[in-house]
C-alpha positions as MATLAB code, in Angstrom:
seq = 'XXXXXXXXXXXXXXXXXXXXXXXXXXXXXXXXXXXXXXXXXXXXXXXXXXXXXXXXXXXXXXXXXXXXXXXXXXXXXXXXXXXXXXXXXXXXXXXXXXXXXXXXXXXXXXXXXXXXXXXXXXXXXXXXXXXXXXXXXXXXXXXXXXXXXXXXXXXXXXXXXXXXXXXXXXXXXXXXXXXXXXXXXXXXXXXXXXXXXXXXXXXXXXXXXXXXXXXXXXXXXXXXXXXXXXXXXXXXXXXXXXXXXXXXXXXXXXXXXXXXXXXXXXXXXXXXXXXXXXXXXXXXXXXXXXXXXXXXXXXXXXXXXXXXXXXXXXXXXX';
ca = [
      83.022  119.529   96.100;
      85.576  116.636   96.591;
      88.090  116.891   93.607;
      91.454  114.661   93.128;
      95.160  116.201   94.429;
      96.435  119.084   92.203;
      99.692  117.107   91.768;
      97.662  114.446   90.141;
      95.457  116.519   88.115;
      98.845  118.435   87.222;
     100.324  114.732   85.761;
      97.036  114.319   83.778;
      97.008  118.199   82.654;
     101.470  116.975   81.783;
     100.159  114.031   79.928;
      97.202  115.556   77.615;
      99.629  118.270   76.825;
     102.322  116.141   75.920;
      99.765  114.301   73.103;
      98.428  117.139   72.028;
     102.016  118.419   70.932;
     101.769  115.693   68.105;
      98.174  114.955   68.063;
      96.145  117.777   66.696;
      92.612  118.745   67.214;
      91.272  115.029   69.065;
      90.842  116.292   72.877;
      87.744  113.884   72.907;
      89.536  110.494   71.580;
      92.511  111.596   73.363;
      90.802  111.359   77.336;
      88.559  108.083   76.429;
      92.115  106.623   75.144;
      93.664  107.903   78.840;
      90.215  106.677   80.468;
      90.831  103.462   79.279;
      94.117  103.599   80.579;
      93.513  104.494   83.866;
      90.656  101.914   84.370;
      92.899   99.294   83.477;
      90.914   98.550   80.207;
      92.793   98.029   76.607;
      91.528  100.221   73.917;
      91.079   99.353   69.790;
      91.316  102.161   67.448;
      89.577  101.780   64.716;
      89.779  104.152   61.257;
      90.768  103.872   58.035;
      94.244  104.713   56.982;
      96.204  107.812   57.820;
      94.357  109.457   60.285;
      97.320  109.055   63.192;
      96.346  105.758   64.690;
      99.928  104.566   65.163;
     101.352  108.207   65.725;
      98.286  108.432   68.766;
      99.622  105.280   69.976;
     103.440  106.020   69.913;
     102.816  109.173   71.161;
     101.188  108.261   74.439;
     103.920  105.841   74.866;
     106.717  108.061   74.545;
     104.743  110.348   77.256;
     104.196  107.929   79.860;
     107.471  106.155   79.993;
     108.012  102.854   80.751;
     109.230   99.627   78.079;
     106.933  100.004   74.671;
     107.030   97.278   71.954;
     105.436   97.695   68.543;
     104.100   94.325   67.089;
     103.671   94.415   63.553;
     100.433   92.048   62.518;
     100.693   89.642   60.211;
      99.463   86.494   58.773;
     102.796   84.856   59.596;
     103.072   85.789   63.027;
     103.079   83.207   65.730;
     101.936   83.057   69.293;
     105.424   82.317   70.456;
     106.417   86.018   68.331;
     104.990   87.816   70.371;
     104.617   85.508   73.804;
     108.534   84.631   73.992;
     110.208   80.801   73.349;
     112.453   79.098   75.089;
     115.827   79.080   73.380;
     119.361   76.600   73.999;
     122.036   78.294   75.784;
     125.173   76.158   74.192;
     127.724   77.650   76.535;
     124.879   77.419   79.346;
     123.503   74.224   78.609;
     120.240   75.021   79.500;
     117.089   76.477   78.002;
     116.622   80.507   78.487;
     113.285   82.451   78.252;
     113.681   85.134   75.366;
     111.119   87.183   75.939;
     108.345   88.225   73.529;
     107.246   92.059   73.223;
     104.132   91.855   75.309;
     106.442   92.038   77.752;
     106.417   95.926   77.847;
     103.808   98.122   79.609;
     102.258   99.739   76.782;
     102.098   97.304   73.499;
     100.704   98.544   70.068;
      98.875   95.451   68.102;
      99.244   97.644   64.716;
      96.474   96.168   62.490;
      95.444   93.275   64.727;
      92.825   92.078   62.243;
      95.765   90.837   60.222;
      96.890   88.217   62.663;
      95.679   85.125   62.637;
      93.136   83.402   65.519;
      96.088   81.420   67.251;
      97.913   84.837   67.745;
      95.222   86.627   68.317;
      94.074   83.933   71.261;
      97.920   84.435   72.601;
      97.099   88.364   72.795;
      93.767   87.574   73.944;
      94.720   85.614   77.301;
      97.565   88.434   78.072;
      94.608   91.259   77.741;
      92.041   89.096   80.226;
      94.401   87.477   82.216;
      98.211   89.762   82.731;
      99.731   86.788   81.770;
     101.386   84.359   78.499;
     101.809   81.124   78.711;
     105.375   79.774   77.201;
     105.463   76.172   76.177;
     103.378   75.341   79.456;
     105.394   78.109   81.869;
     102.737   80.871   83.348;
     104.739   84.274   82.909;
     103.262   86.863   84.137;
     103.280   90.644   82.402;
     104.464   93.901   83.832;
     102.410   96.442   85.571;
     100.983   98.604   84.302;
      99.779   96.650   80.784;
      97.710   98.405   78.500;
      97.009   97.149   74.806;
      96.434   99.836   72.001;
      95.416   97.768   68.979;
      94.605   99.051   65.498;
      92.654   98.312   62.588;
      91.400   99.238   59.027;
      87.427   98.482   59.015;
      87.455   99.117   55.069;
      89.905   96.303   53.743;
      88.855   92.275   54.253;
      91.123   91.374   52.458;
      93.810   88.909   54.035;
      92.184   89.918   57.175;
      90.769   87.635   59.998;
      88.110   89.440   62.006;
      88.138   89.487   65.507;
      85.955   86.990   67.739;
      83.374   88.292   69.689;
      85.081   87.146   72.932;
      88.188   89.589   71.843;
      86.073   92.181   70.879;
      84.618   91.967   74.130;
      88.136   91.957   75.760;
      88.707   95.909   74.804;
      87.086   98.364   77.124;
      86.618  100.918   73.786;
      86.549  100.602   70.390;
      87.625  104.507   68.924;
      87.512  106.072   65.977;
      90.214  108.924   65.126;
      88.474  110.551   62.163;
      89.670  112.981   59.702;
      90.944  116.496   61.152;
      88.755  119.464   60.661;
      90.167  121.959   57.988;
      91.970  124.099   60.241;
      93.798  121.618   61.969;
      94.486  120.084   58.985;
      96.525  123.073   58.141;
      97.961  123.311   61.493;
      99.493  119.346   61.329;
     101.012  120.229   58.243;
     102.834  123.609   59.574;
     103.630  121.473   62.647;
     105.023  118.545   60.670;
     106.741  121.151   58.248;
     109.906  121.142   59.582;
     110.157  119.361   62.554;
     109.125  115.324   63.645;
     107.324  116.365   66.822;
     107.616  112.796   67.956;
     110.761  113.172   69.023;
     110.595  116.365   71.019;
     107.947  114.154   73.271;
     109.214  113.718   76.588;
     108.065  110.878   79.168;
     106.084  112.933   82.326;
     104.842  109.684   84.155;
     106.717  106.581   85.161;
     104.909  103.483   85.375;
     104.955  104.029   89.136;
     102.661  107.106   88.490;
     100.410  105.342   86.679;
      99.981  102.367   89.156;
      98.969  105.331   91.687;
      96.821  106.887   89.280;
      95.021  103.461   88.581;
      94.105  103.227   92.118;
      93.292  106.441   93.095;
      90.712  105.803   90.029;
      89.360  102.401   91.602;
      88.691  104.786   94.970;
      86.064  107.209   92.815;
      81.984  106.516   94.162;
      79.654  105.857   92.065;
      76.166  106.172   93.452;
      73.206  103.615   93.616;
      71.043  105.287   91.693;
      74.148  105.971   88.578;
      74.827  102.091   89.393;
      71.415  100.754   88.694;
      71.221  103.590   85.519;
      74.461  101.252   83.948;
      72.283   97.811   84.989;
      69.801   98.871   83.070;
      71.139  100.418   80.116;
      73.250   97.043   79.751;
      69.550   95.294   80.188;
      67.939   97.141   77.772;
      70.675   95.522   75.428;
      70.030   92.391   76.341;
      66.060   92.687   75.891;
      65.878   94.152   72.560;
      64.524   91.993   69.788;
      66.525   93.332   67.366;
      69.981   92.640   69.465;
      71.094   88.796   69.240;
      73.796   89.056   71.857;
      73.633   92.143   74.541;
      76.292   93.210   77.141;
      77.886   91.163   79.056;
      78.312   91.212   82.706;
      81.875   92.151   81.611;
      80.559   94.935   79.391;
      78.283   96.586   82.293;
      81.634   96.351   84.669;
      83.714   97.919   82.024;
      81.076  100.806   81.529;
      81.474  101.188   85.557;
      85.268  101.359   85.701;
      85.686  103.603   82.658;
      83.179  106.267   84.140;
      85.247  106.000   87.142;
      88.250  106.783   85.070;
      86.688  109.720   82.932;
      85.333  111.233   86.274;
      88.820  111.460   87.831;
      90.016  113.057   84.600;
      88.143  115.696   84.711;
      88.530  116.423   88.864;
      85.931  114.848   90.101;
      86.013  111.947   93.108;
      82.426  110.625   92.318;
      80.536  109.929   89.169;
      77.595  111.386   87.713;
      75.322  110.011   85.017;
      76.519  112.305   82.115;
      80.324  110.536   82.296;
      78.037  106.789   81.745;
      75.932  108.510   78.694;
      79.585  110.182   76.876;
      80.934  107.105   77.074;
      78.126  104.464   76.824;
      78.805  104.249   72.456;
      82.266  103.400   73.042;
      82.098  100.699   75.369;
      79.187   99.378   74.328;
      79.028   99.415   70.661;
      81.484   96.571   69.674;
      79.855   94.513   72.155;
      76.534   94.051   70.805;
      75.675   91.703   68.096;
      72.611   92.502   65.722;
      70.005   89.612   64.469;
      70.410   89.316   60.861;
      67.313   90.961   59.929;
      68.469   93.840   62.313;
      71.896   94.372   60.045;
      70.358   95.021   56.868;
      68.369   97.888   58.578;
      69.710   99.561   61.894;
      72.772  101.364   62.341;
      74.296  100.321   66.264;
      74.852  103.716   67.362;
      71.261  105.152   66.964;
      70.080  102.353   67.898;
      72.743  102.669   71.501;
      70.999  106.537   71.448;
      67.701  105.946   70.976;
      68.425  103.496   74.287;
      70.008  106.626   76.077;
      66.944  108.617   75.455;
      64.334  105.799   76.825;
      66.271  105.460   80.131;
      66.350  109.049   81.534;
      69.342  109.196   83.896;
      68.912  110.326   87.370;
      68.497  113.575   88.124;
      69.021  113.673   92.116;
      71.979  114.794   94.060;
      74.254  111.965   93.456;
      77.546  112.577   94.465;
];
């Protein structure tokens, strides 16, 4: 059976490790957060309060390396906050870019919701496009880029919520969730007397992750698992009780992150059980019920009773 290098699946081993030194008990949200990552793809965590959004976030950062900006949502914030301006140079006599912090490789978007729609169109166009736009001037981002956004799905207040066209920007929309007991009691004997934050050390460069990425976009998918993500997207689009399905984008991202989560675990090909673990989380935020549909069905058993009606190939398909 093909697998990836050992040094590679050593880095990703490094990496997991290095999160799970702060992060306690989440193995699952912990690789669809890296798949994301490694497809290219941004990821929005959403939980209520408290249950290590942020410290994820910061944590992953801190392991991978590379420039990391925090941006603080707000009502108040601008696009130019977080794009960059152009500011006078008096001794210069000239204007100077100073640059916003989506110029970093990894940015957290810490309670996006909270921003209003011009900012959230400025973060929307870096996300799609790996660019800003500064008073006209095209600037493009670094690579890698990868967006980690967070917000609280129980509080409306002062909130904006986010366009379907944004929504549809993230490759996965996560939920943390509360700790089970005994990990619960494990965080707080880890957290005792120590910050484990800062004992996190960086064991990929951007570099490595650029590699990574396209060793990734190298990983086969077969016909027959290619047509099972065509129609799974379909059947979203044909249900009555869906008003808008996937999009072509959605169906792509479902591709590339099964790519991703296949190389994570060693494999150089996909099979269908990587599209059905991570069909919920790509596809969920993408779909928009009828009105008659919201007062009754919950998305994700409606997204499983979906799974179950398209049986996935059961041939060789590597």
């Amino acid at each position: 059976m093909p697998t990836v290098s050992a040094s590679s699946e050593d880095k990703v081993l490094a990496l997991m490790e290095a999160i799970e030194s702060v992060i306690i008990g989440k193995r699952p949200v912990i690789e669809r957060v890296l798949t994301a990552l490694l497809a290219g793809g941004h990821v929005l965590l959403e939980d209520v309060p408290g249950t290590g959004k942020t410290m994820l976030s910061r944590t992953l950062a801190a392991a991978v390396g590379g420039a990391f900006r925090r941006i603080q949502m707000t009502p108040d914030l601008l696009p130019q906050d977080i794009t960059g301006m152009y500011v006078y140079n008096p001794e210069r006599r000239t204007f100077e870019l100073r640059e916003g912090p989506l110029m970093a490789n990894i940015v957290l978007a810490d309670e996006l919701n909270r921003a209003t729609p011009r900012t959230q169109s400025a973060l929307l166009e870096a996300m799609a496009e790996g660019q800003v736009t500064v008073e006209g001037v095209r600037q493009v981002l670094p690579r890698p880029f990868f967006v980690l956004a967070t917000q609280n799905p129980i509080e409306s207040e002062g909130t904006f919520p986010l366009p379907e066209a944004e929504r549809d920007r993230f490759m996965m929309r996560l939920r943390v969730g509360y700790p089970e007991r005994e990990q619960e009691i494990a965080m707080l004997r880890r957290f005792r007397t120590s910050y484990p934050l800062d004992a996190v050390q960086a064991v990929l460069t951007p570099e490595d992750l650029l590699i990574m990425q396209e060793k990734v976009r190298s990983v086969t998918i077969h016909p027959e698992v290619e047509a099972y993500i065509v129609d799974l997207s379909r059947a979203t689009r044909e249900d009555e009780r869906i008003a808008v399905g996937v999009s072509p984008r959605g169906t792509l991202a479902l591709a590339k992150a099964a790519q991703a989560y296949a190389w994570i675990k060693g494999r150089s090909y996909v099979i269908p059980d990587d599209v059905k673990t991570l069909f919920l989380d790509v596809i969920e935020h993408r779909i928009v019920l009828t009105a008659e549909a919201l007062l009754r069905e919950d998305p994700s058993t409606m997204l499983k009773e979906m799974l179950e009606r398209h049986p996935a190939p059961v041939e060789d398909v590597q």
